[in-house]
Structure formats: structure tokens, C-alpha cells
N, CA, C and O atoms as a DFTB+ gen file, in Angstrom:
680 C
 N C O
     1  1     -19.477      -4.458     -19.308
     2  2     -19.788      -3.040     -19.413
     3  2     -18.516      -2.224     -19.635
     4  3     -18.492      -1.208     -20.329
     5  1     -17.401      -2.768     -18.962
     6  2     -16.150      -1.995     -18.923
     7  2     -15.513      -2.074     -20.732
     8  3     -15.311      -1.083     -21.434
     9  1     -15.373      -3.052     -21.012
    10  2     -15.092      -3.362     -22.542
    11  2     -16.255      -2.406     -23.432
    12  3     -15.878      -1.673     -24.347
    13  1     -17.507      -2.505     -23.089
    14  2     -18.534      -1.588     -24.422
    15  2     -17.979      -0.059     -24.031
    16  3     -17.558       0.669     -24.929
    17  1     -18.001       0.365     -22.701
    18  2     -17.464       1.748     -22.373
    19  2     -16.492       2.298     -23.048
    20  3     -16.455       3.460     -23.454
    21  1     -15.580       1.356     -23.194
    22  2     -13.700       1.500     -23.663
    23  2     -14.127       1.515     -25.104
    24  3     -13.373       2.272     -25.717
    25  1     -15.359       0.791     -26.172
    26  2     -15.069       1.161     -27.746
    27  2     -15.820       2.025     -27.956
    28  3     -15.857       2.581     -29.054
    29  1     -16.753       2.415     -26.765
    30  2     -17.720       3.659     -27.405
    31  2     -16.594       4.683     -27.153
    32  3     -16.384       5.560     -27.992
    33  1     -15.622       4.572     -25.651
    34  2     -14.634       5.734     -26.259
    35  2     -13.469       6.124     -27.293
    36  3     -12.820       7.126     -27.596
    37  1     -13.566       4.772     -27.667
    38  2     -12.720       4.888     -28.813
    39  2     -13.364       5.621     -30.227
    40  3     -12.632       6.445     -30.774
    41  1     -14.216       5.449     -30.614
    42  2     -15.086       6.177     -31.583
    43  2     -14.823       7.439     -31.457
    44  3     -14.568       8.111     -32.456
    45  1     -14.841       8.030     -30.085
    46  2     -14.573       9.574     -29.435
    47  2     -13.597      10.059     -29.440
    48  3     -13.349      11.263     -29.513
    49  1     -12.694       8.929     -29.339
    50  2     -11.394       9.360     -28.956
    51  2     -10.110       7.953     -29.755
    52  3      -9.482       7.041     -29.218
    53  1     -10.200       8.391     -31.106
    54  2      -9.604       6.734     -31.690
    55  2      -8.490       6.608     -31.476
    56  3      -8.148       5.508     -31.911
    57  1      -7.135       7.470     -30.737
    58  2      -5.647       7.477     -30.413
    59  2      -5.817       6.655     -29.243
    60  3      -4.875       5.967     -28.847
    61  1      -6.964       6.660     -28.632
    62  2      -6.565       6.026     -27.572
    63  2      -6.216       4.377     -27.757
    64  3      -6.668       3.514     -28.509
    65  1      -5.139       4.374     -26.649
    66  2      -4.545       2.714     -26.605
    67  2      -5.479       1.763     -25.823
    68  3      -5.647       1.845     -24.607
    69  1      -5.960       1.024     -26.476
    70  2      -7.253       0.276     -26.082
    71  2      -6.604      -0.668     -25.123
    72  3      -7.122      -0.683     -24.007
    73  1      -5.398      -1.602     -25.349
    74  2      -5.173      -2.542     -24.429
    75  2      -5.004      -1.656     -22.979
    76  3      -5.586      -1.929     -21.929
    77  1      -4.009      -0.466     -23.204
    78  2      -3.473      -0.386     -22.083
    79  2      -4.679       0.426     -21.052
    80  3      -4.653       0.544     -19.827
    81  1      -5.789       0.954     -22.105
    82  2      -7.169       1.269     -21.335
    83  2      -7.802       0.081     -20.015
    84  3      -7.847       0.139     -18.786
    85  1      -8.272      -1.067     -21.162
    86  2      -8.484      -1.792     -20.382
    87  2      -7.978      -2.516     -19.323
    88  3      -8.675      -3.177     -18.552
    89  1      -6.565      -2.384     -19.260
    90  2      -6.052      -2.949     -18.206
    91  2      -5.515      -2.306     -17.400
    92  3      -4.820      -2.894     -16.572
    93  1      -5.618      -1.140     -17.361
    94  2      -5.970       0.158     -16.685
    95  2      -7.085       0.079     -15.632
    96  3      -7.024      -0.049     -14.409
    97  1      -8.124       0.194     -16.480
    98  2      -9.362       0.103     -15.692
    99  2      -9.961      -0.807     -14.600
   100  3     -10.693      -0.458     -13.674
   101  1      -9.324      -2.537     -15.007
   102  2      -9.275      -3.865     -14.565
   103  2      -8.101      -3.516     -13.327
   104  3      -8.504      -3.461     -12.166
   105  1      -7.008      -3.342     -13.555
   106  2      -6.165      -2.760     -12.154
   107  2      -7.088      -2.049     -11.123
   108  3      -7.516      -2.552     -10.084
   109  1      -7.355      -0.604     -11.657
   110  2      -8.123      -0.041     -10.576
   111  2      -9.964      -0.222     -10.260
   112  3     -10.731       0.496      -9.618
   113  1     -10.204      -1.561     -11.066
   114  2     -11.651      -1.928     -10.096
   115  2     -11.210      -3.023      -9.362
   116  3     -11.907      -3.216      -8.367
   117  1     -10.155      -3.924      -9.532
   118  2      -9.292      -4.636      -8.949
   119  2      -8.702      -3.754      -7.179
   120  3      -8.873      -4.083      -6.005
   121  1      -8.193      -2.908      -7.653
   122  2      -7.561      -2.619      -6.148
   123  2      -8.502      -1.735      -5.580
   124  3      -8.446      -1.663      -4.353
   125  1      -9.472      -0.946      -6.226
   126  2     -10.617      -0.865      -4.988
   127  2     -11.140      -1.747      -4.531
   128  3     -11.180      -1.435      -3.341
   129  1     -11.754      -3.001      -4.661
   130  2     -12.042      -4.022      -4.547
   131  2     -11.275      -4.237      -3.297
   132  3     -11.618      -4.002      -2.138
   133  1     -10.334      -4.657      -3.691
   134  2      -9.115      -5.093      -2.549
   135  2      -9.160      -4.176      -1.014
   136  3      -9.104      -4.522       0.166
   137  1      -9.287      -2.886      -1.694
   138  2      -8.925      -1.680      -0.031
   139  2     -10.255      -1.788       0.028
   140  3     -10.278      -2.673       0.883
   141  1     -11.394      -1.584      -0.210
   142  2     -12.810      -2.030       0.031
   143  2     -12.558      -3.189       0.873
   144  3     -11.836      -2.549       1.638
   145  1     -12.546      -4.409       1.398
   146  2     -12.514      -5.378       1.714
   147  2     -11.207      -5.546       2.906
   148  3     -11.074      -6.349       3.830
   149  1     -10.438      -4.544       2.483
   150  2      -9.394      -4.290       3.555
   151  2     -10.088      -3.597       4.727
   152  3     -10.181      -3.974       5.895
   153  1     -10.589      -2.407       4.091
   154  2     -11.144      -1.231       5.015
   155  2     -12.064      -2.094       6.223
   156  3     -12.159      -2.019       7.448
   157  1     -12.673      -2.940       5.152
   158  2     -13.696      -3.932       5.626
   159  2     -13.447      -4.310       7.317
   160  3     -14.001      -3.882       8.330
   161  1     -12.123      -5.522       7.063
   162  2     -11.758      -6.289       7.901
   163  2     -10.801      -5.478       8.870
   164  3     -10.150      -6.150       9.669
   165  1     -10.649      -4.091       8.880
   166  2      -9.857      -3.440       9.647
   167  2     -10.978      -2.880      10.487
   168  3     -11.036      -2.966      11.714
   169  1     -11.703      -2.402       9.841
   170  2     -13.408      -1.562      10.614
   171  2     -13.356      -2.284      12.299
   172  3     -13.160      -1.418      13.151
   173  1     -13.459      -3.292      12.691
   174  2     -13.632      -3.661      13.486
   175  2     -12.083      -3.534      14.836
   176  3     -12.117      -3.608      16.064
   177  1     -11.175      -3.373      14.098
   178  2      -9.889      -3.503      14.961
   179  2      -9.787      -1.826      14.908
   180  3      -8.661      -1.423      15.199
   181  1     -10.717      -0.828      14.604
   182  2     -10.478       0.803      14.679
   183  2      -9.229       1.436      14.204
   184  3      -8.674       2.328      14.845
   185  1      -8.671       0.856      12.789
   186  2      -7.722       0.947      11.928
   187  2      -8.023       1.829      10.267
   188  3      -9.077       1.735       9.639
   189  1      -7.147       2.420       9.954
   190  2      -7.373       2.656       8.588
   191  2      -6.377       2.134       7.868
   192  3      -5.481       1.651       8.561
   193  1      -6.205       2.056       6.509
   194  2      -5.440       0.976       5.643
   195  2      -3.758       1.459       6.181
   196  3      -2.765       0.742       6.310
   197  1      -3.950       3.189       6.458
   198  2      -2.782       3.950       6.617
   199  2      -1.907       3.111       7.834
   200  3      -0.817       2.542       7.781
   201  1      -2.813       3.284       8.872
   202  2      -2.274       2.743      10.275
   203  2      -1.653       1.098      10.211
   204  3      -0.640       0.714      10.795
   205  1      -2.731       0.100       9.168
   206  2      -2.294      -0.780       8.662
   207  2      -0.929      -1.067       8.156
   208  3      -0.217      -2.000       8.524
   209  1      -0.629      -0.122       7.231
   210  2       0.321       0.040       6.581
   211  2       1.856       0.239       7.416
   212  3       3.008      -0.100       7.148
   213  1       1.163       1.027       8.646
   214  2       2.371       1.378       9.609
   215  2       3.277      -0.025      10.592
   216  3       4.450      -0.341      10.796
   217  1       1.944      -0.527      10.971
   218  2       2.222      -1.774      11.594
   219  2       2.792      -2.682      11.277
   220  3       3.587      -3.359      11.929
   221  1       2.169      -2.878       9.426
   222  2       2.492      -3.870       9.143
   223  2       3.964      -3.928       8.598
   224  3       4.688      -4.923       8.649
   225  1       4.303      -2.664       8.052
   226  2       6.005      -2.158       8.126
   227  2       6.460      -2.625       9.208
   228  3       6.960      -3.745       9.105
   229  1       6.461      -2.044      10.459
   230  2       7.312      -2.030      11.495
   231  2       7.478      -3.749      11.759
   232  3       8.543      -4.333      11.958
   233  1       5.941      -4.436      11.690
   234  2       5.978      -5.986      12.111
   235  2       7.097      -6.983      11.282
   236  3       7.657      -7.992      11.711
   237  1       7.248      -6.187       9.633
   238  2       7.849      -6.673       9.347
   239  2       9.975      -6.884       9.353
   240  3      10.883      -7.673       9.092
   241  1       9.668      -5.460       9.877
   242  2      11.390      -4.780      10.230
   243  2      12.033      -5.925      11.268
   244  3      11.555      -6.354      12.318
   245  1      13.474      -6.317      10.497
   246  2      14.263      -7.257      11.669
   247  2      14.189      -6.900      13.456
   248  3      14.143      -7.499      14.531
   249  1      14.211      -5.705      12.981
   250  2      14.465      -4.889      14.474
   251  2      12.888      -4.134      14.916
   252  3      12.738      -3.417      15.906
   253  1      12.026      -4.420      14.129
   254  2      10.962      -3.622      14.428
   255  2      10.660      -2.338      14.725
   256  3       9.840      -1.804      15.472
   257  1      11.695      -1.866      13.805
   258  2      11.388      -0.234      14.038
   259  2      12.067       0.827      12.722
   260  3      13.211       0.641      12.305
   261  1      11.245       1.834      12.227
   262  2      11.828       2.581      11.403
   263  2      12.059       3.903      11.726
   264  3      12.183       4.073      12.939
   265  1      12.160       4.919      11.033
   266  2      11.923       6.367      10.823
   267  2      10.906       6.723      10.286
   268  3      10.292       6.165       9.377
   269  1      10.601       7.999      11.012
   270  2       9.161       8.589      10.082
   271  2       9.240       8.715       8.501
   272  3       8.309       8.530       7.717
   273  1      10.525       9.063       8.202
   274  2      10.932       9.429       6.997
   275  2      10.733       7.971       6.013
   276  3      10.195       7.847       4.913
   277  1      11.355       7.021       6.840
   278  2      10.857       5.263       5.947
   279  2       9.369       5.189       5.729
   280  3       8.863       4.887       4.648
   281  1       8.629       5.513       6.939
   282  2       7.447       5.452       6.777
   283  2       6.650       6.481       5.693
   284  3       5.898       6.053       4.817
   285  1       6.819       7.292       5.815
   286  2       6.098       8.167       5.005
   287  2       6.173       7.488       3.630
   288  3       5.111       7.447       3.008
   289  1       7.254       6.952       3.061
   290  2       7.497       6.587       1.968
   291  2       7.167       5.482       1.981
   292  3       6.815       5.276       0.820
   293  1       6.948       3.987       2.908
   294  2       6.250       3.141       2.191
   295  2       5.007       3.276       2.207
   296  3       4.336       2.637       1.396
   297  1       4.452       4.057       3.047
   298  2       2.640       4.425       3.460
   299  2       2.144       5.264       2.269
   300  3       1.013       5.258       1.785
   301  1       3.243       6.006       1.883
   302  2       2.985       7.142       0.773
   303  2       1.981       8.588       1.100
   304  3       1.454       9.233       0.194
   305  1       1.852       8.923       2.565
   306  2       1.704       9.813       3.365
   307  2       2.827      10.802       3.583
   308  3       3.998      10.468       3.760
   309  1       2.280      12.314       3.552
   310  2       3.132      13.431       3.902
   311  2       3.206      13.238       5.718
   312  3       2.559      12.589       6.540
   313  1       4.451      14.259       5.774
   314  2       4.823      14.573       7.233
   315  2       3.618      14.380       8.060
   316  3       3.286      13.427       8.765
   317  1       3.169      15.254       7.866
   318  2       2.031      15.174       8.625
   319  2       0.909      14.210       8.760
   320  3       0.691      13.619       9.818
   321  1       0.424      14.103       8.026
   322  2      -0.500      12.552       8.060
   323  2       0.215      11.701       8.485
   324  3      -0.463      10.929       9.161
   325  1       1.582      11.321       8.446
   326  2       2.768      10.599       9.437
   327  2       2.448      10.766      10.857
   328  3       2.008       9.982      11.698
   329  1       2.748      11.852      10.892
   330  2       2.944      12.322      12.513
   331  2       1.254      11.954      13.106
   332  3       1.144      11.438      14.218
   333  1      -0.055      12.279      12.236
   334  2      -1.263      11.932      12.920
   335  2      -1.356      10.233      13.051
   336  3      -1.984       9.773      14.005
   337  1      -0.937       9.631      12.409
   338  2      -0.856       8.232      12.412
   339  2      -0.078       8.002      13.326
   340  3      -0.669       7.470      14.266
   341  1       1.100       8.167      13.520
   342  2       1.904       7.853      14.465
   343  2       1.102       8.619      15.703
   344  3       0.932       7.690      16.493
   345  1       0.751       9.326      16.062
   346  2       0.246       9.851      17.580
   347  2      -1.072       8.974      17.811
   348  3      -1.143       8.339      18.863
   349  1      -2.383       8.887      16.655
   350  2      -2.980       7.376      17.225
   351  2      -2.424       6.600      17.067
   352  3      -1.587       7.387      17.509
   353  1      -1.640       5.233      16.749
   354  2      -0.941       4.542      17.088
   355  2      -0.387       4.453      18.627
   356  3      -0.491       3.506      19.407
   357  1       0.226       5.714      18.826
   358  2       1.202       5.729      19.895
   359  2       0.094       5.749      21.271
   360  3       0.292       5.176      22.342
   361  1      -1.000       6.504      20.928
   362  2      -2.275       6.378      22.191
   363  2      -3.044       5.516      22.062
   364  3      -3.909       5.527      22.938
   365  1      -3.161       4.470      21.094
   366  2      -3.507       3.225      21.388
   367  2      -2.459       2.298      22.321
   368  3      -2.921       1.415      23.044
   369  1      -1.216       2.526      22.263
   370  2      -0.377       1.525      23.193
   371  2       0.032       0.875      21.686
   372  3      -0.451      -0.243      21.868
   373  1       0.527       0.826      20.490
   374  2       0.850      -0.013      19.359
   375  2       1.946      -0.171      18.522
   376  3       2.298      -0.993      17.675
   377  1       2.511       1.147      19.140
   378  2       3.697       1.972      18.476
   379  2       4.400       2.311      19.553
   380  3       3.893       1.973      20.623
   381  1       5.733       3.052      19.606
   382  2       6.634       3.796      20.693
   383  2       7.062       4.760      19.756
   384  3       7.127       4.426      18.573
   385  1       7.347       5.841      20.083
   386  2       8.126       6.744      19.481
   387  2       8.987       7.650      20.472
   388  3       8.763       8.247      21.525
   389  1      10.391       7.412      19.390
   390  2      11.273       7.746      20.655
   391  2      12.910       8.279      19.929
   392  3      13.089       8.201      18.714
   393  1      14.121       8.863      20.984
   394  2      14.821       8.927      19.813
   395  2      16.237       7.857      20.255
   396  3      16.627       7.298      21.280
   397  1      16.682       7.967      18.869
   398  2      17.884       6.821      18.284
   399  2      18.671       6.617      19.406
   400  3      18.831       7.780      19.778
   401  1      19.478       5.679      20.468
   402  2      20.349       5.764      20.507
   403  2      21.380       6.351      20.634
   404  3      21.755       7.042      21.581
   405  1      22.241       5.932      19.028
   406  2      23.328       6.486      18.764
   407  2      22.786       8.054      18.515
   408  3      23.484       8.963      18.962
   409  1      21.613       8.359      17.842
   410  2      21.495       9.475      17.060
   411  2      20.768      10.403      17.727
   412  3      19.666      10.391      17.177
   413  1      20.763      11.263      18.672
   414  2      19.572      11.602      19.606
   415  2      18.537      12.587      18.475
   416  3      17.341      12.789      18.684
   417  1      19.373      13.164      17.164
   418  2      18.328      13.538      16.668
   419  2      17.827      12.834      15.936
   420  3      16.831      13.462      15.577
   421  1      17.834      11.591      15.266
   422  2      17.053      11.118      14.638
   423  2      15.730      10.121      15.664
   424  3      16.054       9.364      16.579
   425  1      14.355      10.356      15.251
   426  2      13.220       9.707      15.661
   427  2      13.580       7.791      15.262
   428  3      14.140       7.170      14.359
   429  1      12.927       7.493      16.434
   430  2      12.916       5.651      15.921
   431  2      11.488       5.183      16.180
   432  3      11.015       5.634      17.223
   433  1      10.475       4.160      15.273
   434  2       9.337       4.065      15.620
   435  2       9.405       2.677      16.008
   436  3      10.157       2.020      15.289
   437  1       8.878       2.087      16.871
   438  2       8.647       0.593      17.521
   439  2       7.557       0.279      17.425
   440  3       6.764       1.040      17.979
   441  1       7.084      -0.706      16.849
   442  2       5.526      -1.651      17.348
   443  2       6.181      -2.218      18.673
   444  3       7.328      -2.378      19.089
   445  1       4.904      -2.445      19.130
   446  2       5.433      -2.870      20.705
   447  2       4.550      -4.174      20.796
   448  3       3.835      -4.696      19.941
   449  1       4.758      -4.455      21.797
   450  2       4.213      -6.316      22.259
   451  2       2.589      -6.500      21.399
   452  3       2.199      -7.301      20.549
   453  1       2.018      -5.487      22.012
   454  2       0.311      -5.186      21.962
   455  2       0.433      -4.845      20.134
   456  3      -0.529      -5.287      19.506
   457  1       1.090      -4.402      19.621
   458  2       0.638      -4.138      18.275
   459  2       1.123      -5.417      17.312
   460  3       0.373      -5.826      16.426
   461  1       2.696      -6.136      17.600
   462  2       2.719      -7.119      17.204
   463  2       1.250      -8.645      17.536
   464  3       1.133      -9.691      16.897
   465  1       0.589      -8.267      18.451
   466  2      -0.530      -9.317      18.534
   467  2      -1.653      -8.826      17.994
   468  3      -2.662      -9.530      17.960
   469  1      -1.649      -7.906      17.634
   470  2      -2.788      -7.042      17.328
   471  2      -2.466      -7.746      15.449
   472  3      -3.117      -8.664      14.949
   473  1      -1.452      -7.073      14.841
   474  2      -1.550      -7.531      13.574
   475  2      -1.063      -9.303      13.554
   476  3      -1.060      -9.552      12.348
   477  1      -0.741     -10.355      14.156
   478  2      -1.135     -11.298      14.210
   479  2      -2.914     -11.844      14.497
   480  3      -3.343     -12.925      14.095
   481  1      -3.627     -10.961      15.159
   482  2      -4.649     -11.026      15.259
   483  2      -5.594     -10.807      14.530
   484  3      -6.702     -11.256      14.825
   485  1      -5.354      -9.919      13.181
   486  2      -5.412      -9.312      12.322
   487  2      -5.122      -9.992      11.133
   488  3      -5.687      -9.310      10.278
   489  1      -4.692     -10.734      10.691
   490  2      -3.513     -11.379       9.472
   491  2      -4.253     -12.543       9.536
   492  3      -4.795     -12.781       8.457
   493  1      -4.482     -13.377      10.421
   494  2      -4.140     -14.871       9.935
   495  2      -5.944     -14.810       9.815
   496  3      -6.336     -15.802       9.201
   497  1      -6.848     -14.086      10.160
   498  2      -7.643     -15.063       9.303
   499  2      -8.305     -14.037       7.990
   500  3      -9.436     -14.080       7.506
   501  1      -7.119     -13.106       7.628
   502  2      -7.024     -12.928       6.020
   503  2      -6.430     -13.813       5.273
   504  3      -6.551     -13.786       4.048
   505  1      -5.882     -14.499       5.752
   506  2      -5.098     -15.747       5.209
   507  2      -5.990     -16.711       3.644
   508  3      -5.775     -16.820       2.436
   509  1      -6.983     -17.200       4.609
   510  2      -8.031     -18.351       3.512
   511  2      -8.331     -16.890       1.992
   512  3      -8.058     -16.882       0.791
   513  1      -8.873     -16.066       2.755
   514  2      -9.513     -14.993       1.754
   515  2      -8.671     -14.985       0.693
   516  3      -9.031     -15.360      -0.423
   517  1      -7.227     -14.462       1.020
   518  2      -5.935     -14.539       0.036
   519  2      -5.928     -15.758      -0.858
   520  3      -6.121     -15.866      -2.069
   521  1      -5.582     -16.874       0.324
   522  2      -6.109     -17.917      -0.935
   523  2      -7.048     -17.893      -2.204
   524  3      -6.881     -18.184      -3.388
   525  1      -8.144     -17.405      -1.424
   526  2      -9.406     -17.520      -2.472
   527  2      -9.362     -16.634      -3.314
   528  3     -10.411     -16.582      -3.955
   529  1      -8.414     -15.704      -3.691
   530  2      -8.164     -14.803      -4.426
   531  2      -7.071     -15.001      -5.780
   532  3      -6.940     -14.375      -6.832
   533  1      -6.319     -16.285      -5.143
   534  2      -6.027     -16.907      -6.121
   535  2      -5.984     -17.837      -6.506
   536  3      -5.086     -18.210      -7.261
   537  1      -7.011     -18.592      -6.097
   538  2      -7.553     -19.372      -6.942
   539  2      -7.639     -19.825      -8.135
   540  3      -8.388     -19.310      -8.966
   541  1      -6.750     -21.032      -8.425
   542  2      -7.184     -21.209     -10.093
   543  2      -5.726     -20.413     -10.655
   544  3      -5.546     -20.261     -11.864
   545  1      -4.846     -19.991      -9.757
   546  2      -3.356     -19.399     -10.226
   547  2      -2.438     -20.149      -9.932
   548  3      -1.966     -20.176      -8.795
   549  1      -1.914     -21.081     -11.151
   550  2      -0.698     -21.887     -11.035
   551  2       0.859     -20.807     -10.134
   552  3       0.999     -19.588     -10.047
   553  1       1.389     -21.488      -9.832
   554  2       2.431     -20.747      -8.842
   555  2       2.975     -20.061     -10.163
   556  3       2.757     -18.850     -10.127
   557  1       3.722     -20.539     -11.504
   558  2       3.924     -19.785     -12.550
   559  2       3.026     -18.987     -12.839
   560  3       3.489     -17.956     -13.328
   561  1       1.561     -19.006     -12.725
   562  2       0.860     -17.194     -12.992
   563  2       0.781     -16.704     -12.045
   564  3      -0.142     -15.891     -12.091
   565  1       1.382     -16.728     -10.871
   566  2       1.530     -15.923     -10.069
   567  2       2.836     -15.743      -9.819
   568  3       2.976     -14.923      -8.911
   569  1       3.993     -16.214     -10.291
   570  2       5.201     -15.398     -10.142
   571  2       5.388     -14.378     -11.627
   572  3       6.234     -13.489     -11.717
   573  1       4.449     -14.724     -12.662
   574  2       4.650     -13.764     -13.927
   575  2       3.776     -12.715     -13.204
   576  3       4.163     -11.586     -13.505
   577  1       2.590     -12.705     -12.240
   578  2       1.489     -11.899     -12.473
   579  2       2.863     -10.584     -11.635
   580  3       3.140      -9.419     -11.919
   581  1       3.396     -11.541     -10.574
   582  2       4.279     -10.901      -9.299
   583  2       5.414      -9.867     -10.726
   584  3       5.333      -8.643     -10.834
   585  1       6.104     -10.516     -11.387
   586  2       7.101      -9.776     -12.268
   587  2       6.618      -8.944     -12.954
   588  3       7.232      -7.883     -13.073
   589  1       5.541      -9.104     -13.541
   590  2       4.461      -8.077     -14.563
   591  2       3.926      -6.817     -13.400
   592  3       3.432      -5.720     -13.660
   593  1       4.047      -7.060     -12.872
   594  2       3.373      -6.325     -11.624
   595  2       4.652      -5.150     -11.132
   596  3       4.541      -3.926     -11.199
   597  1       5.413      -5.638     -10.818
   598  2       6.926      -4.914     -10.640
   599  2       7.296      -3.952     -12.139
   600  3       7.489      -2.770     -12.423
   601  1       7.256      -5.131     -12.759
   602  2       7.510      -4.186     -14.107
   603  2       6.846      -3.168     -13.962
   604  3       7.555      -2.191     -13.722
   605  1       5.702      -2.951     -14.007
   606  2       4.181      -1.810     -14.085
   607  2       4.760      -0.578     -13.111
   608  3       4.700       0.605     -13.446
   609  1       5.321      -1.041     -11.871
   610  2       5.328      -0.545     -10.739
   611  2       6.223       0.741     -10.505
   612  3       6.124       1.843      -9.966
   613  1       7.532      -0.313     -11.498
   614  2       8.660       0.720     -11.690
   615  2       8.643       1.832     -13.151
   616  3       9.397       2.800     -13.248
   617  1       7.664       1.451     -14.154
   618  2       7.095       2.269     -14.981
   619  2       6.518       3.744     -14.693
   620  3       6.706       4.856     -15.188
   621  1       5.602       3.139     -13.493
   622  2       4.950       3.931     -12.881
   623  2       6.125       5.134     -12.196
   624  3       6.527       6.156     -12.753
   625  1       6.470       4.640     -10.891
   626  2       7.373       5.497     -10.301
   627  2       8.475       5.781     -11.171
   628  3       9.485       6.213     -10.616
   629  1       8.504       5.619     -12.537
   630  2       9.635       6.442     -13.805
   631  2       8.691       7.869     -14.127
   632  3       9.156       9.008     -14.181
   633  1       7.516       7.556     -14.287
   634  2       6.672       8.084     -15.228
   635  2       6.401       9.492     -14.110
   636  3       6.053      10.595     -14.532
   637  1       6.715       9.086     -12.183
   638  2       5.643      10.352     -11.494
   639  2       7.605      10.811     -10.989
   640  3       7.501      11.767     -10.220
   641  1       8.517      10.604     -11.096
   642  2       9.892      11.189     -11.155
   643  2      10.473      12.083     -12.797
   644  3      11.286      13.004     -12.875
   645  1       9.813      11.492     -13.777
   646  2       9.888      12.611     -15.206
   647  2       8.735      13.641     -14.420
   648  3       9.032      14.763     -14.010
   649  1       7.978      13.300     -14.352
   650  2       6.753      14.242     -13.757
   651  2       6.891      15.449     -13.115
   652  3       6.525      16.572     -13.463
   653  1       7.490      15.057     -12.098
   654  2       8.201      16.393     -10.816
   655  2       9.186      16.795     -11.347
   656  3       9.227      18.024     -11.402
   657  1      10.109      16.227     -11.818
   658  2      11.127      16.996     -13.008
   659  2      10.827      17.755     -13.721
   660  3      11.301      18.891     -13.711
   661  1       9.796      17.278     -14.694
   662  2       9.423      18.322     -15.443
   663  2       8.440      19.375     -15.055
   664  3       7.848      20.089     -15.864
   665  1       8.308      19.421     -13.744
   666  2       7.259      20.447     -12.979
   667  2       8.291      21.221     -11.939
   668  3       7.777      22.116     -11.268
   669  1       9.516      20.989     -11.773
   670  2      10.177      21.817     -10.823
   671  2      11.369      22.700     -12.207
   672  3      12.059      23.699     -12.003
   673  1      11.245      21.843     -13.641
   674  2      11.748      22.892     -14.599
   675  2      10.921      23.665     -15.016
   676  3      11.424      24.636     -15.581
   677  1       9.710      23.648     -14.974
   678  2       9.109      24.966     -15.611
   679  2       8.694      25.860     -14.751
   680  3       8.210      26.920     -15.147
């Protein structure tokens, strides 16, 4: 259906770039798919992909802990939707928030014991699913799919930095 859609719009619209349509479209029924099925398996642990996202940062940090400011940017959430994530988090017991050390003004965020078991609890039996997702992908189409993918990625974040540029010059 997605392919007849894409040449009836071409008739309508014949400039348009047909490959990069369709694989356009295949990306994003692809990654709804994916957060569909995420949302899924989080539903039950009283998570959203966001809070996900927080944990699974921090779980991964040597030291287990960032700044709001790191976070916002790999979650891709403003200040604020930060700060609401981080305060459930922090009243679940999953997170700490607290300040630096050395830096008393800078904020530091911690997963704590309970949230590191929580996303181990969480993870491993997404594990098989992952598998089954790639299925049938030689480790070479999946380190091109991984490079093609990056490529796209950094296209992208070229394409929304001309963007704000050219929206904070006019």
C-alpha cells in the first residue's frame, strides 16, 4: 500500500524523490513500530520511553550519573519535561538528585541501587525480541545497516542546525 500511495503521489507531485520517499516512510512505520512495542513492555514497570531513556543513560554512565543539561539532550526533552521526569524518577526511589561535589552549583543525577535492578529487570527479557528483529541479518548487514544509519543521523542533525540558523537570521 505504501509503494501504490508514493506513485499515485508522484503523478501529483512528479519532483518528488521517490527513493528517498519511500525510505522515509519505511523508517517511520519502522520506529513507530519499535516505541509501540517499547511503550508496550514499559506499561507494566509505570515508565514512559522518556523515563526509559533517563535510566537507561545514567545505567549506562561509568560513574552513573549525569547533568540535567546531558540529559535533556540525549532524551531530546526541554528543561522542563527534564525536571518532570527527573522528580518522578526521584519519588519512585530510581534516581538521586543532588549537587556536584566539586561544583556546588552544578546538579548531578544518580540511578541508584533500585533503578539499576529495575532496568536490569527490564532489559534482559527484551533481549530474544531484539534478536528476532534481526533475524536473517548477517553481522555485515547489520554493521552497514549501523553505518547507513549514522550517516542518516548526522544528515539529519546538519539539516535541523541549517534550520535554526536560518530561523534565528530572519
Amino acid at each position: 500500500m505504501m509503494d501504490e500511495g508514493i506513485e499515485r503521489t508522484i503523478q501529483l507531485i512528479p519532483q518528488l524523490p521517490v527513493a528517498q520517499a519511500k525510505l522515509s516512510r519505511m523508517m517511520l512505520m519502522v520506529s513507530g513500530s519499535l516505541n509501540d512495542d517499547l511503550e508496550f513492555e514499559l506499561k507494566p514497570y509505570k515508565l514512559n520511553h522518556s523515563e526509559f531513556l533517563t535510566l537507561m543513560f545514567l545505567y549506562s554512565r561509568p560513574d552513573s550519573s549525569s547533568t540535567p543539561g546531558e540529559l535533556c539532550e540525549i532524551t531530546n526533552q526541554g528543561a522542563t519535561n527534564m525536571t518532570r521526569i527527573g522528580n518522578a524518577l526521584v519519588k519512585r526511589g530510581l534516581i538521586t538528585r543532588g549537587n556536584d561535589k566539586d561544583d556546588r552549583r552544578r546538579v548531578v543525577i544518580r540511578i541508584t541501587p533500585a533503578g539499576k535492578h529495575l532496568v536490569l529487570k527490564m532489559i534482559l527479557p527484551l533481549l530474544p525480541r531484539m534478536d528476532a528483529m534481526f533475524n536473517g541479518f548477517s553481522d555485515a548487514d547489520k554493521r552497514h545497516l549501523d553505518r547507513l544509519l549514522r550517516k542518516l543521523a548526522r544528515n539529519v542533525d546538519q539539516a535541523h542546525l541549517d534550520k535554526a540558523r536560518s530561523n534565528s537570521q530572519a
